[in-house]
C-alpha positions in Angstrom: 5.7 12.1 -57.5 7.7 10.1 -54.3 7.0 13.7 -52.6 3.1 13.1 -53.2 2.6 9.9 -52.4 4.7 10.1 -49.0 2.5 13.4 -47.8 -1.0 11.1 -48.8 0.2 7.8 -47.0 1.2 10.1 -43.8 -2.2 11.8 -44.3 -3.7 8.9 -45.0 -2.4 6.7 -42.0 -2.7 9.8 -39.6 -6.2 9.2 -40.6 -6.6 5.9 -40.9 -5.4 4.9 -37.0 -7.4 8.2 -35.9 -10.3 7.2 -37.4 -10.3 3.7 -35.6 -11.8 5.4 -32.3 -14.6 7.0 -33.9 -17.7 6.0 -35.1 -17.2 6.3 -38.7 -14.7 3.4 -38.3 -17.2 0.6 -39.4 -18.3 2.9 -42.6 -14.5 3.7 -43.5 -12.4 0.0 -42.6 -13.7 -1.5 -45.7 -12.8 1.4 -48.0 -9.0 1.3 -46.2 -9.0 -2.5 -46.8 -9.8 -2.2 -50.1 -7.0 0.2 -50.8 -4.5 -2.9 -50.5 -6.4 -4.7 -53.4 -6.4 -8.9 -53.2 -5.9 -9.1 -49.5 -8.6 -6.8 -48.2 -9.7 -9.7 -46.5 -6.7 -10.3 -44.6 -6.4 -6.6 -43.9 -9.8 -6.2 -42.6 -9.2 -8.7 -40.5 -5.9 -7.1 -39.2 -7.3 -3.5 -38.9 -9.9 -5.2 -36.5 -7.1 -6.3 -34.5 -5.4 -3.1 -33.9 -8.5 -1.0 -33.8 -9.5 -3.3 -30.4 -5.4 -2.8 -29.4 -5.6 1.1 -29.9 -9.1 1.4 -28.0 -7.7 -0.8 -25.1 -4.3 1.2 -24.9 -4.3 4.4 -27.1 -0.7 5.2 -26.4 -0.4 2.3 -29.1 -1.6 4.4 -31.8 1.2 6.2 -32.7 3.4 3.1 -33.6 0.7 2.0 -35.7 0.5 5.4 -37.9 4.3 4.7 -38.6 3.4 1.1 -39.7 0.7 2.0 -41.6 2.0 5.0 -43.6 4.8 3.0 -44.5 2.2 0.4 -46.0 -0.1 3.0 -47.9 3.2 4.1 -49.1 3.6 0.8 -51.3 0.4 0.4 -51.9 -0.2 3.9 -53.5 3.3 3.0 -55.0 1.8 -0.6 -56.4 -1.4 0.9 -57.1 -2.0 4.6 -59.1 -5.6 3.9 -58.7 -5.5 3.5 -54.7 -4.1 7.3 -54.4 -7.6 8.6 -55.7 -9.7 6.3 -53.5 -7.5 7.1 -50.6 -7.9 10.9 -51.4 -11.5 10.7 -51.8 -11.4 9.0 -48.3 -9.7 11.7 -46.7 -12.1 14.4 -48.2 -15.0 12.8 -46.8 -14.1 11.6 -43.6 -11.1 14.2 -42.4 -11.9 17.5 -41.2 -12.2 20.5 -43.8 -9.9 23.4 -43.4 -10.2 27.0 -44.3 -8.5 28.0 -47.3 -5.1 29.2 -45.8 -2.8 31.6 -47.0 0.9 31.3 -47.8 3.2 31.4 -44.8 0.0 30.6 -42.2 -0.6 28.2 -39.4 -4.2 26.5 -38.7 -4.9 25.1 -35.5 -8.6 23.5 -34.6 -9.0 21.0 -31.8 -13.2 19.9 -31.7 -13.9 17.5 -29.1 -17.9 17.2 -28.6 -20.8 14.5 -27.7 -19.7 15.3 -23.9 -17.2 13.1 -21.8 -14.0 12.6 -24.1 -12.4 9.6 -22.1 -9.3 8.0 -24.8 -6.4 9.6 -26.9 -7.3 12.7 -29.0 -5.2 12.3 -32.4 -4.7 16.1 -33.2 -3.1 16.6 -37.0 -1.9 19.4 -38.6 0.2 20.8 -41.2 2.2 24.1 -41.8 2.5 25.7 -45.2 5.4 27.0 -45.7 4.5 28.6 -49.4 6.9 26.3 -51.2 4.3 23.9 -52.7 
């Protein structure tokens, strides 16, 4: 179960600091914020913070996925009911990829609406066939 809820916080964060640049970000910050029950708040207030740091200075981004995989990791851990909600994040707002077959590699950059002027947040994943 500590396997599953590692891979969904690094999804989940990945996703989370990605989404900060986009315009989804107002729709999807309360639904993050909720994920860490009683202080969502406190953490709205935060992820307003960093999502003003990261669009000033995108190199900043990738210390924050760190930091906030490692805090979706206790909350899922705190919280059974926050891995569902954060799933059911990820399937609606992350990008859908192609059934893949065992041993494969999947690869799709999209950038459109024009001039792309800030840090692109590319993630992946390799399947290796064990799982």
């Amino acid at each position: 179960m500590e396997a599953e809820i590692a891979e969904l916080a690094t999804r989940g964060a990945t996703a989370l600091v990605g989404l900060m640049v986009t315009e989804a970000w107002a729709q999807v910050k309360p639904r993050f914020a909720a994920l860490f029950g009683r202080n969502r708040e406190e953490v709205s207030q935060e992820l307003d913070e960093i999502q003003e740091e990261i669009t000033e200075d995108p190199e900043g981004g990738e210390g924050q996925t760190s930091q906030w995989q490692r805090r979706l990791r206790i909350a899922l851990r705190n919280n059974p009911d926050a891995a569902a909600e954060l799933q059911a994040i990820l399937d609606e707002f992350a990008p859908k990829l192609p059934q893949q077959e065992v041993g494969s590699t999947y690869i799709n950059n999209t950038i459109s609406g024009g001039t792309h002027s800030g840090t692109t947040i590319m993630t992946g994943f390799y399947n290796d066939g064990k799982r």
